[in-house]
N, C-alpha and C positions, 0 to 999 in steps of 0.2 A: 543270019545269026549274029550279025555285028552291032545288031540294038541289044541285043541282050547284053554282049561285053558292053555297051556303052554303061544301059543301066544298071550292072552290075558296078562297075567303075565310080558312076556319079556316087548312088548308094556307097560304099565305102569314102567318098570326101565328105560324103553331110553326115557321118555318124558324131556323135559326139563325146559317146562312152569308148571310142577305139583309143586305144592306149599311142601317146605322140613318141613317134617314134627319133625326129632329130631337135624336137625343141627341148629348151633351158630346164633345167632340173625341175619339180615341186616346191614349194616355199618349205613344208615339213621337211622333203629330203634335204633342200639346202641348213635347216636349221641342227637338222639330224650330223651334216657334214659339220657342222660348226662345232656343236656340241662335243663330238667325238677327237675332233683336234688332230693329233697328228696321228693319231690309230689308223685314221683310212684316208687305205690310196685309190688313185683313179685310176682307170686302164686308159694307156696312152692311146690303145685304140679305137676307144669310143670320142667321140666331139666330145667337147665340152666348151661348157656356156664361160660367159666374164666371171664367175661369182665362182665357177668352180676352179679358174685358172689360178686362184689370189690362195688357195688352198697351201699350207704350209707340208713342206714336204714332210715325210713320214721317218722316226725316228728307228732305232736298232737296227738288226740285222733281219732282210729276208731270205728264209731259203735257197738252195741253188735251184729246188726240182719245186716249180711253185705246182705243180699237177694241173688238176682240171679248172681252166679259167672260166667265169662265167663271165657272160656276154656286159655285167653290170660292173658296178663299183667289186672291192673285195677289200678283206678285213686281214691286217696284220696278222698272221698266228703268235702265237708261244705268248706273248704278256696283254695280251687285247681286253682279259680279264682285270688286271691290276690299273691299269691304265685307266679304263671306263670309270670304276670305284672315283678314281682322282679326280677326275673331269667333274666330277656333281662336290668335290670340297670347297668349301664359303675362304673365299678370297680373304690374305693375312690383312690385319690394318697399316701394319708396319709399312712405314715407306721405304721404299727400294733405295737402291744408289741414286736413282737419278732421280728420286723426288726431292721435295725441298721439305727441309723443319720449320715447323707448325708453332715454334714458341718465336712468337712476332712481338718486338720490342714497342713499348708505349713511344709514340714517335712525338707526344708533347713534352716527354722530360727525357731524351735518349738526344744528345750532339751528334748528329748525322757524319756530321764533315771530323768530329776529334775523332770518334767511331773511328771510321774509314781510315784516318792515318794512323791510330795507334793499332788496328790490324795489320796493314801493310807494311808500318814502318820499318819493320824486323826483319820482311823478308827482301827490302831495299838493300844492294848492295852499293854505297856512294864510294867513289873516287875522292881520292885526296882534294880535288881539287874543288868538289862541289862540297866540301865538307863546313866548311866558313860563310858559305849563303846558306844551308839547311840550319848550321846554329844562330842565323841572324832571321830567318824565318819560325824559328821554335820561340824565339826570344818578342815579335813583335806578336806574335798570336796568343801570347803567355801561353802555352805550352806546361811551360817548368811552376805554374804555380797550380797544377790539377795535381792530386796528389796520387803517390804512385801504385796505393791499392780502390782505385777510384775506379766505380762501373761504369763501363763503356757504354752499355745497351740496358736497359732502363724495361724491367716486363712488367712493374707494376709501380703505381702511385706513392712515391715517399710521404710518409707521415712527417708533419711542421716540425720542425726542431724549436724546446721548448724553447721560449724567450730567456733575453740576456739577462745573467742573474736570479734566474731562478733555479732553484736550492729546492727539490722534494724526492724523498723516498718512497713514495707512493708507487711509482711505475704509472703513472696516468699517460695511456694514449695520448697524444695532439692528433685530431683529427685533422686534416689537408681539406676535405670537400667538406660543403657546404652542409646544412643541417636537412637531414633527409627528410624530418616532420610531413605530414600531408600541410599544405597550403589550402587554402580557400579563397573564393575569388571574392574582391572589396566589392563592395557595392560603393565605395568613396575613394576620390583621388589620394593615396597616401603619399606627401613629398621626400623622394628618400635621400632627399639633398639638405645637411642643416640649414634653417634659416638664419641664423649668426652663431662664429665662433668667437670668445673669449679666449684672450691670453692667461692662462692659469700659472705662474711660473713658482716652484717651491713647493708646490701640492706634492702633498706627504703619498710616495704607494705605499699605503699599508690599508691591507681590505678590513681590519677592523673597525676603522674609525668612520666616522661621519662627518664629512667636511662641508657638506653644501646643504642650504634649504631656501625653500623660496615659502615667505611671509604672505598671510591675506592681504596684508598690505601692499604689495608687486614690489614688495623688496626680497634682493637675492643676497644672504652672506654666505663668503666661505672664506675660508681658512688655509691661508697661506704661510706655510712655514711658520713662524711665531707671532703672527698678524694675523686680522680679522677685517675685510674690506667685503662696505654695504655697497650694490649696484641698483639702481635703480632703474626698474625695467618700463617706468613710463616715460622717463627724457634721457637714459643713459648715460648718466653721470655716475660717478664712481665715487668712493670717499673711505679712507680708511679709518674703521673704528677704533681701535688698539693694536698697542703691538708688546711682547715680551719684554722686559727688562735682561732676565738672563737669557744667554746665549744659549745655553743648553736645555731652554722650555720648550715647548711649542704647543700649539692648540688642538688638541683633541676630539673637539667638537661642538658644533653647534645647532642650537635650535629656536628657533622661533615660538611666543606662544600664540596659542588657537587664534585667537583676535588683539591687537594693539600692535605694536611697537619695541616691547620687551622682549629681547635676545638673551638666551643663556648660551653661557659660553664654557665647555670644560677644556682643561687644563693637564698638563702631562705630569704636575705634581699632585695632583688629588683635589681642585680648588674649581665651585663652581664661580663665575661672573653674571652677573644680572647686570646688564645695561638698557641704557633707553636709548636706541638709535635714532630717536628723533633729533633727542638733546644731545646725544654722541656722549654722556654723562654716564660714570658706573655708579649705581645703584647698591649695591651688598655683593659682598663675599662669603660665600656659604662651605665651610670644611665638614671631614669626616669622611671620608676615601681615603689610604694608603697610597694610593697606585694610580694611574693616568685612566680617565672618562671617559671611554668609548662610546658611550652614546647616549642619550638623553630625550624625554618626551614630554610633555604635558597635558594634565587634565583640569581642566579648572587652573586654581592658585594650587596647585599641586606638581611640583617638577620632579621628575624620576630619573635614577641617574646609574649606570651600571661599570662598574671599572672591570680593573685587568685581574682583580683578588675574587672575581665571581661574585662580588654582594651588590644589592641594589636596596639603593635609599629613595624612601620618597622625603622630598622636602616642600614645608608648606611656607612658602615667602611671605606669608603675612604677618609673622611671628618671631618671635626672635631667638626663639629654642625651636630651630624649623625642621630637626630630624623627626618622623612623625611614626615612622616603620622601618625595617630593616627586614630585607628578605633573601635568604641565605641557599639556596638550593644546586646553585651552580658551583660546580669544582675547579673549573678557567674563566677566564674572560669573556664578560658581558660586551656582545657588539652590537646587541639587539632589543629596541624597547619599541615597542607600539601600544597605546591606547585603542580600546573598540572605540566606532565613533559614540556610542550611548557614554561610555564611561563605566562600565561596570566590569572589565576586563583590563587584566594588562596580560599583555604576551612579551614574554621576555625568551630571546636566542643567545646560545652562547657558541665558546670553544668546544665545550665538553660534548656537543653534538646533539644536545639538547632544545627542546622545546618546554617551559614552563608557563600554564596558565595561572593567572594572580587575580584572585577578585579585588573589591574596594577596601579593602577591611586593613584598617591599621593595626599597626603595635610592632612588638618583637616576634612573637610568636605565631607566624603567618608562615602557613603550607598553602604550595599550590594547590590547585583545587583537579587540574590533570596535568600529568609526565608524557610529551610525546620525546619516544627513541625511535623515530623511523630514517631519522638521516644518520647521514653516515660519514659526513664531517659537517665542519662551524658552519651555524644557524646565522645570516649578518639579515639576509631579505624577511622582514616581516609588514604584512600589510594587512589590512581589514577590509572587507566587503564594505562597501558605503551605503547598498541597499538590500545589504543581508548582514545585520548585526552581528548574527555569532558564525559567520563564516571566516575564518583565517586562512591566507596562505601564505605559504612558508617558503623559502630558497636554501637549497645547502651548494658547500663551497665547491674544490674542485674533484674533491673525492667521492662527491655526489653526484652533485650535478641533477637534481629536480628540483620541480616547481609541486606540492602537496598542498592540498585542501582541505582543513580541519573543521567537522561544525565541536565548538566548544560549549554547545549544551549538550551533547553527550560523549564528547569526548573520543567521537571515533575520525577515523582519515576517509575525505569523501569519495577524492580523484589523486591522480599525480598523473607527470608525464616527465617525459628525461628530456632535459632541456641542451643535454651534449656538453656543457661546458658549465663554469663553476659561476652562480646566480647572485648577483650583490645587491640587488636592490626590486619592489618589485610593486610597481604603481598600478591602482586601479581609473577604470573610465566612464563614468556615471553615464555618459552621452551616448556610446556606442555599447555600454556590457562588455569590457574588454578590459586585457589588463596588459602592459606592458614590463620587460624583465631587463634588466642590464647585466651582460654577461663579458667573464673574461676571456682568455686563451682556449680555442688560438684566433676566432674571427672575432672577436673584440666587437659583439653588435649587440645592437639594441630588438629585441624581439617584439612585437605585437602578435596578439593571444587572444582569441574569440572565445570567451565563453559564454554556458559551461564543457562543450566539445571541446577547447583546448587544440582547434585547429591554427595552425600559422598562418597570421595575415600578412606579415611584412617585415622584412629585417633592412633595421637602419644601422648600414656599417661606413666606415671614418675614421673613428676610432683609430689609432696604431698602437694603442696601450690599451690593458683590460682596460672597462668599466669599472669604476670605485664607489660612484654615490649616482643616485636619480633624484630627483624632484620635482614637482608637475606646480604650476601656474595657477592664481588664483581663479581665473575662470576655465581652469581645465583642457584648454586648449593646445598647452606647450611643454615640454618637458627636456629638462636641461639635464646633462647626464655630464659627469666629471671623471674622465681618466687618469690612466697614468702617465699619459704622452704631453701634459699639461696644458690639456685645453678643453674647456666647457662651453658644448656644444648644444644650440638650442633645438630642437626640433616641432613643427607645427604641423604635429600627427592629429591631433583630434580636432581638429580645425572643424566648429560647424556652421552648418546653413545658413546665412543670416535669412531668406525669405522665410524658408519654415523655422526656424524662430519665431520670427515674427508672426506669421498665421498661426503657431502655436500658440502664442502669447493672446493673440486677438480674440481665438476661441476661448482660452482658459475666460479672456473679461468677460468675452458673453456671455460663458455659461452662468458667472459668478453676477452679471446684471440681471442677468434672469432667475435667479435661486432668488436675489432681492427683490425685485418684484412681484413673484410669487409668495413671498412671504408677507409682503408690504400690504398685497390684495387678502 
């Protein structure tokens, strides 16, 4: 009979549905252990595994008379109920005593090291004796010139404190970071380094006026203090063309006309100047302004001229009664005149936050032809499309702060975009379809503008004073921009090709010897 105990024997080791009677708990029961927390105890009688030894003891009070023990685990009586309910509630967020706070100081504008001492400082108790090295160590760290309601720990980015002397009740933000705009990628090298700076010394900051332009002829005048000095951008010789008699004048603005060598020049008592910079010789003095000439254009022998009393004259230089019109629409100061390039528009900005379109039409009695009110302060940036005649756009100052596009044969607004800061100038780029914008407070750059998307292609900053005036180069290439840190800055942003130029050039003769030929045959 002792094979049969044998195969009885083996059969019970090779079963494998027989319940294990001294190995490690089930992964369920151990989770079930887990889960239940300190409700269940183990009996000290049974083995147990690693996982159930780590088991936290059991909390209240157990009975004296625990009854009938089972051979397994057993479950706390009297709150096993309330307990369980607990065990399944969604963990607080709230950190405990011994976690750490969550509000983490900006560690690029937070002083680690002043931090650290003026925490501790307080709860140092010094000796007499070390009291004369801590005040000679407060004294060489400057210490005593941090002021004594000043943050320690820094949780977010301070906005720029506005520049020195400047005076606005607007409440205008200064933005600290950079211009958030979407960027686009060049398909050309843009140099964001100026190619020469000018010493500008006595340039007036006032963003109304117009102090700088550069002539087809690659002469640059601007307007320094009560002086007017021509630069000549082919051998870089300088020469001053006039200067004030009285001390209390100064020059208000100037401009160049379309083609020649003739400079007008306004004046802070109401007086325009015509000079021939060739001759360095004045020409005529033209009155009939009250008030200093913020800005000035020309069309033809037609000079337009707009003052601080909101009126604008056109005068015709060839005549000797040259007031020819009088156009009265504006309530403040004229800072803004542009001709379209045909000639059949003038766009005039002002203080009053205006936009006035003016056709060619003389006399007294002349209404603009459209009213735009979409800015929302002074209008100074006015430019015209070069290869879309009735397209305008506009710049408002710092209470605006956009760039807007008007077509002026019907009078409506096409685009805008918020340029973040307040717009003084705002040049187009025949070469690339782009336009650049010269902006004040607080990054003082120069923008490049892809249109008509109006995505950013590149900001040239320098600058430590707003931008005041732009000007762009006879061949388009260069643009000189004049601040308030007194210095005019050249930059050689639309720098183009010279091979495809040149291959451009080549094919345009082909086609034009081949149209001849063809016709000749």
């Amino acid at each position: 009979m002792s094979h049969f105990n044998f195969e009885n024997v083996v059969s019970e080791l090779t079963r494998l549905d027989a319940p294990i009677q001294n190995g490690p708990l089930m992964r369920w029961q151990r989770k079930a252990l887990e889960s239940a927390g300190r409700q269940v105890s183990i009996n000290s009688g049974v083995p147990m595994s690693p996982i159930q030894a780590r088991a936290t003891k059991t909390p209240g009070k157990t009975p004296k008379s625990a009854g009938k023990h089972s051979s397994g685990n057993k479950v706390t009586p009297g709150k096993s109920g309330i307990k369980e309910k607990a065990a399944g509630k969604t963990p607080s967020k709230t950190p405990g005593k011994g976690a750490q706070c969550r509000f983490i100081p900006n560690r690029s504008t937070t002083d680690i090291e002043l931090s650290h001492y003026a925490i501790f400082a307080e709860k140092q108790e010094l000796s007499p004796s070390k009291e004369p090295y801590q005040h000679q160590l407060i004294d060489a760290m400057n210490l005593k010139q941090v002021p004594q309601d000043a943050k320690i720990l820094c949780f977010q980015k301070q906005k720029a404190p506005a520049a020195e002397g400047h005076n606005s009740n607007l409440k205008v933000l200064y933005s600290s970071n950079k211009c958030a705009l979407p960027k686009t990628a060049s398909t050309r090298q843009i140099p964001t380094q100026p190619d020469r700076i000018l010493d500008a010394p006595e340039l007036l900051d006032d963003y109304y006026l117009n102090l700088l332009h550069w002539s087809s002829t690659n002469f640059m005048a601007v307007a320094l203090g009560n002086s007017v000095y021509i630069w000549n951008a082919s051998t870089g010789s300088i020469v001053q063309l006039m200067e004030m008699q009285e001390a209390d004048e100064y020059i208000s603005c100037v401009r160049w006309v379309k083609e020649g060598t003739c400079l007008a020049v306004g004046l802070s008592e109401g007086k325009i100047q015509l000079w021939d910079a060739g001759q360095q010789k004045l020409m005529r003095t033209m009155t009939g302004h009250s008030s200093r000439i913020g800005t000035l254009d020309w069309n033809s022998y037609i000079c337009s001229s707009g003052s601080r009393s909101g009126l604008i004259m056109h005068h015709d230089v060839r005549v000797a009664d040259h007031i020819v019109a009088n156009l009265s629409n504006h309530t403040q100061e004229v800072c803004g005149l542009s001709w379209s390039p045909d000639g059949r528009y003038l766009a005039s900005g002002g203080n009053d936050n205006l936009i006035n379109i003016w056709d060619a039409s003389l006399g007294s009695e002349v209404l603009p032809v459209h009213t735009f009110t979409h800015h929302q302060a002074a209008v100074k940036a006015l430019s015209w499309c070069p290869w879309q005649p009735h397209l305008l756009a506009s710049g408002g100052g710092t209470a605006d702060r956009h760039i807007r596009f008007w077509n002026v044969g019907t009078g409506s607004c096409l685009n805008f975009v918020d340029a973040q800061s307040q717009v003084c100038s705002i040049l187009w780029s025949t070469e690339y379809k782009e336009l650049i914008s010269g902006h004040g407070y607080s990054q003082n750059q120069l923008t490049i503008w892809k249109y008509p998307n109006m995505t950013r292609v590149a900001d040239l900053t320098g600058h430590t004073s707003r931008v005041l005036c732009l000007t762009m180069s006879p061949d388009g290439t260069t643009v000189a921009s004049a601040a308030a840190d007194e210095t005019i800055r050249l930059w050689k942003c639309f720098s183009t090709d010279k091979f495809k130029k040149q291959t451009a050039s080549k094919n345009s003769k082909e086609t034009q010897d081949f149209g001849l030929r063809s016709s000749i045959r």
